[in-house]
VOBA-1610 file (N, C-alpha, C; in pm, whole numbers, padded with zeros to 5 digits, always signed):
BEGIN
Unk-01236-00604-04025Unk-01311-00669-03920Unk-01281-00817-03919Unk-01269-00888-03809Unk-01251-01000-03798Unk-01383-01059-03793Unk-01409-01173-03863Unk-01532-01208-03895Unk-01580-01382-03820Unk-01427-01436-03811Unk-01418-01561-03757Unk-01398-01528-03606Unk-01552-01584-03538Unk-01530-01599-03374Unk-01425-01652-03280Unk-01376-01734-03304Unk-01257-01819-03320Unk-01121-01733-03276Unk-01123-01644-03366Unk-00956-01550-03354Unk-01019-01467-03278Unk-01180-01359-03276Unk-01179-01314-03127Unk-01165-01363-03044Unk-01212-01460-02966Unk-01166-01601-02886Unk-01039-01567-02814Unk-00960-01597-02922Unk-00790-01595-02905Unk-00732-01480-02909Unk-00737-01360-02967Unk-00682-01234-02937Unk-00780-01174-02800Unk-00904-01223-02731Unk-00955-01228-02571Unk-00857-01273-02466Unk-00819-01379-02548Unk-00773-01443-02428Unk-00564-01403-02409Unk-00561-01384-02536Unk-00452-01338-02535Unk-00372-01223-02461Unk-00516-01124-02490Unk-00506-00997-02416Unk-00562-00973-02296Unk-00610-01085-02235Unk-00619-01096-02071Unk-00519-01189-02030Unk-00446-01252-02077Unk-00354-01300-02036Unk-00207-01171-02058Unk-00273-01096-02094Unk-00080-01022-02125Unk-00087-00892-01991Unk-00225-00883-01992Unk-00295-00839-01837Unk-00230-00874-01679Unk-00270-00969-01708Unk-00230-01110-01590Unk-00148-01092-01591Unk-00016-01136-01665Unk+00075-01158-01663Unk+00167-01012-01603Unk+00127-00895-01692Unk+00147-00782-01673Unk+00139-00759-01524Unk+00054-00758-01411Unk+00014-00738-01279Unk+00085-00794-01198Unk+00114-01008-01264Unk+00195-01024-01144Unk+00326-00977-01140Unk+00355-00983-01257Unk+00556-00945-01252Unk+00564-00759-01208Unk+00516-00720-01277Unk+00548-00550-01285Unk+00426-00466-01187Unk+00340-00561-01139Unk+00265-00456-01024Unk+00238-00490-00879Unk+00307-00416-00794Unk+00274-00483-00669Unk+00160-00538-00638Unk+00032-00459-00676Unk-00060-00499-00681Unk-00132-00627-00639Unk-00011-00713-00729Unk-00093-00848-00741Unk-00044-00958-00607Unk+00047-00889-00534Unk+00111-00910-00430Unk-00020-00918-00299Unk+00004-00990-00181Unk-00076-00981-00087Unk+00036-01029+00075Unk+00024-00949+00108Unk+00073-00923+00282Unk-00026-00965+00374Unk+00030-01079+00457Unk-00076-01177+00555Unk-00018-01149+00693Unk-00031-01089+00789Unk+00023-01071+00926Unk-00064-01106+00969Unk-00021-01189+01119Unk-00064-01228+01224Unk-00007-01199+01320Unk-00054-01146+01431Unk-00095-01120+01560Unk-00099-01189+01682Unk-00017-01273+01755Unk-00117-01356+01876Unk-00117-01249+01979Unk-00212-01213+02027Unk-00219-01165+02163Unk-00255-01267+02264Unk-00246-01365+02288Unk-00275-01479+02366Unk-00156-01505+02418Unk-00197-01576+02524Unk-00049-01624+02643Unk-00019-01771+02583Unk-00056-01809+02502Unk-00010-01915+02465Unk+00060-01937+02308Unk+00144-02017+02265Unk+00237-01994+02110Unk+00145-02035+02011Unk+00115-02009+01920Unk+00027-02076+01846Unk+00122-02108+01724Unk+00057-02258+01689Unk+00158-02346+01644Unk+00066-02375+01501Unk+00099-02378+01380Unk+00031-02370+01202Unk+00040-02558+01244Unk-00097-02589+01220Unk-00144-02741+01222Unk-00205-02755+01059Unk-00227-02668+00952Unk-00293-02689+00856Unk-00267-02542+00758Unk-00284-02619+00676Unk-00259-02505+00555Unk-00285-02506+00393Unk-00377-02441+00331Unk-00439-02495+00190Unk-00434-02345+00096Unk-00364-02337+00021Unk-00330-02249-00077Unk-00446-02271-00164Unk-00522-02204-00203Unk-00667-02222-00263Unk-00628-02134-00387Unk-00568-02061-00372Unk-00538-01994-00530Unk-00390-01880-00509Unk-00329-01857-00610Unk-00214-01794-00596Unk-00092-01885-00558Unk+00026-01789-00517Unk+00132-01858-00485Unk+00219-01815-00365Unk+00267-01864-00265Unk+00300-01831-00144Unk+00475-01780-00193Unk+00473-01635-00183Unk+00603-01580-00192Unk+00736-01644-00076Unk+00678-01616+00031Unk+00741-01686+00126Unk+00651-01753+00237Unk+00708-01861+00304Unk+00592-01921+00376Unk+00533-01889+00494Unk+00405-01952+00515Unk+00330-01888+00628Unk+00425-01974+00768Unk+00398-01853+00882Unk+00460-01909+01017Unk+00422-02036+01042Unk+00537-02097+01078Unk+00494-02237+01184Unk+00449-02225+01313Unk+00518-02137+01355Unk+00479-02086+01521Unk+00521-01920+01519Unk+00399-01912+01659Unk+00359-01753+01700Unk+00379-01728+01806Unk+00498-01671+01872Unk+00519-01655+02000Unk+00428-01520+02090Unk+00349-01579+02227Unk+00286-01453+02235Unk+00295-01323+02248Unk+00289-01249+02271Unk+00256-01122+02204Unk+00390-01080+02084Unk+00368-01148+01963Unk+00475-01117+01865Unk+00368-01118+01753Unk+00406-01078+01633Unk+00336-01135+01485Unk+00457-01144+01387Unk+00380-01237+01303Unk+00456-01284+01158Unk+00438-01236+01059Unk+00500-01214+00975Unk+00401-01173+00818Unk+00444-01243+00736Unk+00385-01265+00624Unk+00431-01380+00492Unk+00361-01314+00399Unk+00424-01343+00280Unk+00400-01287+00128Unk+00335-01394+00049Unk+00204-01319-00096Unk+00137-01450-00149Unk+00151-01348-00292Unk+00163-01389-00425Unk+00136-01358-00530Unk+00008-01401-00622Unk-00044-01324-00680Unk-00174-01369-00730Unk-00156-01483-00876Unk-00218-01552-00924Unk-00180-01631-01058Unk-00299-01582-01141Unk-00426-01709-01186Unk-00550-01651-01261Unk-00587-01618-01166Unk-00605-01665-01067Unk-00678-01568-00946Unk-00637-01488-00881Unk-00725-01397-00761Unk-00666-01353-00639Unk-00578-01457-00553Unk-00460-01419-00438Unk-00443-01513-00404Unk-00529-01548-00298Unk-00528-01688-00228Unk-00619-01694-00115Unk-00566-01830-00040Unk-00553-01835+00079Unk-00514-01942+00156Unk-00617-01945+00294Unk-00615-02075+00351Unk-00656-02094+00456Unk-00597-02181+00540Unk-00540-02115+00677Unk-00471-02178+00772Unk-00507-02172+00920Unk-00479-02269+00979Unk-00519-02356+01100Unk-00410-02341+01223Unk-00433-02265+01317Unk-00327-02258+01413Unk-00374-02338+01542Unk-00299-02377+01635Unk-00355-02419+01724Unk-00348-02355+01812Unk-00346-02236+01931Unk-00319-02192+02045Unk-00336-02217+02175Unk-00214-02272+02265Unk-00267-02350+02378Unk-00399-02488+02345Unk-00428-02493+02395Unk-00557-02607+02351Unk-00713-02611+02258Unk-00648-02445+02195Unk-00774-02416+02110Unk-00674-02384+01983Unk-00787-02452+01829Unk-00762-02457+01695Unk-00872-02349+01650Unk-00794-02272+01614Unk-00875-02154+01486Unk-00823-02154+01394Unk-00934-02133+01244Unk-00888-02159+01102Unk-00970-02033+01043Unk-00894-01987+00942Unk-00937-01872+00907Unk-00900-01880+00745Unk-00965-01807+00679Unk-00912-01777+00516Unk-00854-01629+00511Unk-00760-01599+00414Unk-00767-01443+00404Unk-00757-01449+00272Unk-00791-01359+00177Unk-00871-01352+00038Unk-00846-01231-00067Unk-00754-01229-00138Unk-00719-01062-00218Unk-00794-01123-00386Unk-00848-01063-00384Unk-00985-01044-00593Unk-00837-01028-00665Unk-00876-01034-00761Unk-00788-01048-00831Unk-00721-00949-00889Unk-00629-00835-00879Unk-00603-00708-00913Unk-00548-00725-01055Unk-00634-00632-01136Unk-00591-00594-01300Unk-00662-00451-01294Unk-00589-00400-01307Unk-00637-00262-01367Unk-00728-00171-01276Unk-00719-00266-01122Unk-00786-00245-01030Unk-00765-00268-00891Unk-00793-00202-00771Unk-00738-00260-00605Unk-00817-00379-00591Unk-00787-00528-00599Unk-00852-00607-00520Unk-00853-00609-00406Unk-01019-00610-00342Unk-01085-00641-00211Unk-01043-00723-00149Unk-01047-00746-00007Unk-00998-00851+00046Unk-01092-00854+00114Unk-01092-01026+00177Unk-01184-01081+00256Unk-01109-01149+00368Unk-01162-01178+00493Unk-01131-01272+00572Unk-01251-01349+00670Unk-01204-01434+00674Unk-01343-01511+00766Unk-01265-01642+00866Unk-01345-01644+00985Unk-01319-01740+01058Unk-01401-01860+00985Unk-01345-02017+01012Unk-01428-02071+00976Unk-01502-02156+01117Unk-01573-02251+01078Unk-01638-02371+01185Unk-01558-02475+01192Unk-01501-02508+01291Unk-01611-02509+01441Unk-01492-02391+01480Unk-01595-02322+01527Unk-01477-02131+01573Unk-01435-02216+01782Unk-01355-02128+01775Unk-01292-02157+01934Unk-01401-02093+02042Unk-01377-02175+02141Unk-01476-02119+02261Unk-01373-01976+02307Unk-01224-01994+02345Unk-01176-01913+02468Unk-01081-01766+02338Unk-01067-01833+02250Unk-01001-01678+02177Unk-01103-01683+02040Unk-01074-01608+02017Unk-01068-01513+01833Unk-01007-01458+01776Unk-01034-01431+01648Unk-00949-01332+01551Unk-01059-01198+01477Unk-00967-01120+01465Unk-00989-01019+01341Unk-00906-00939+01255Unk-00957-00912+01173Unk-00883-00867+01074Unk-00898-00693+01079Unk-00783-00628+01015Unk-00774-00530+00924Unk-00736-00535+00822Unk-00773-00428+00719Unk-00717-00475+00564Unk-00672-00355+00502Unk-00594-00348+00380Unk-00543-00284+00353Unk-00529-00261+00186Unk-00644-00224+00124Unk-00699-00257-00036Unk-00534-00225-00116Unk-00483-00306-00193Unk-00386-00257-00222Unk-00445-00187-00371Unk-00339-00113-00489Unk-00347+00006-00546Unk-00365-00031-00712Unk-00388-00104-00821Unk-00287-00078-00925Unk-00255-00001-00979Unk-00322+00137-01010Unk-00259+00279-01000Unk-00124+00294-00940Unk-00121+00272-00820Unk+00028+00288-00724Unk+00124+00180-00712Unk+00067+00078-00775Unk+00166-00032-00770Unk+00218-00067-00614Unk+00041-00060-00515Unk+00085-00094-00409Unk+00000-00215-00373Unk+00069-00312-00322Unk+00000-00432-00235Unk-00104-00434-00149Unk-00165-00510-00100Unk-00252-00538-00040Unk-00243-00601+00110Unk-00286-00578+00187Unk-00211-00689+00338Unk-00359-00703+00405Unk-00324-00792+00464Unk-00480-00869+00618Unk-00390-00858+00723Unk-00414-00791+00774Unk-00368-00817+00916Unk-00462-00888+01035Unk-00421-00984+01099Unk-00486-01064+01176Unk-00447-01069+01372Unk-00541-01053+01432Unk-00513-01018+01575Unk-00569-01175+01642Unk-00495-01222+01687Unk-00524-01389+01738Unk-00519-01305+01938Unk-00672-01300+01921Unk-00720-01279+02064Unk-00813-01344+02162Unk-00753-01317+02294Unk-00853-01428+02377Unk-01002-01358+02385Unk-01105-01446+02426Unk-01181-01372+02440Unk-01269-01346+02557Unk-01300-01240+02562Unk-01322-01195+02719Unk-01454-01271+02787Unk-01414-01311+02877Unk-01535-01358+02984Unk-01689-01277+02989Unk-01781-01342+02954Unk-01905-01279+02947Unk-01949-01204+02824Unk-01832-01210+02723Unk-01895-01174+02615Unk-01939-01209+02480Unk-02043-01186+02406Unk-02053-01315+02325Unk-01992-01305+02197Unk-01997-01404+02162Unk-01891-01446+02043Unk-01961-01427+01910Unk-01947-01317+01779Unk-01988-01373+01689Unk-02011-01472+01618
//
């Protein structure tokens, strides 16, 4: 029995780090797939962008031609990964986060949210796609950049 708190401590942390480490290299898992969507008549152009945790495999779009989408890749680090980016479309700015938990030994959840001040004339939403660590499959948000219809109200 180990009696000094100290070396549990360190064989804890050791063995959540060999975890970690384990997930990002060898499990898709720890991977996250970000697509976007414009359905709008106008290009929407990336004005902002904040990597809040993880690491951007490849980078997010600069521009969104309408009716096309992009996708970009994020890897997880100690955390899930998570970014939040700012498009502008025609004369309206929407900013959104998209959000994968942190996968070990488990599918991290994903989240997405518009933030404030939200656009008067479009919106977004998401679908998601829990990725696996069993299957060593990824995770994706898919995002629909839509106008929004006359007379109806806006969450």
């Amino acid at each position: 029995k180990m009696k000094n708190p100290i070396s549990k401590v360190v064989l804890a942390c050791i063995a959540f780090h060999s975890v970690v480490a384990m997930a990002d290299t060898s499990n898709e898992c720890g991977n996250f797939h970000i697509q976007i969507s414009n359905l709008t008549k106008e290009v929407c152009v990336l004005t902002g962008q904040a990597v809040r945790h993880g690491n951007l495999i490849t980078p997010a779009p600069t521009s969104i031609l309408p009716s096309d989408s992009k996708r970009f890749d994020m890897t997880q680090s100690v955390y899930g990964p998570s970014i939040e980016l700012s498009y502008q479309c025609g004369l309206e700015t929407i900013t959104f986060t998209s959000k994968q938990n942190l996968c070990v030994l488990d599918a991290g959840s994903i989240h997405g949210e518009i933030l404030h001040p939200r656009p008067v004339n479009i919106t977004a939403n998401y679908t998601a796609i829990i990725g696996s660590y069993f299957w060593g499959r990824s995770g994706s948000i898919n995002w629909s950049v839509t106008p929004v219809q006359s007379g109806s109200a806006q969450q």
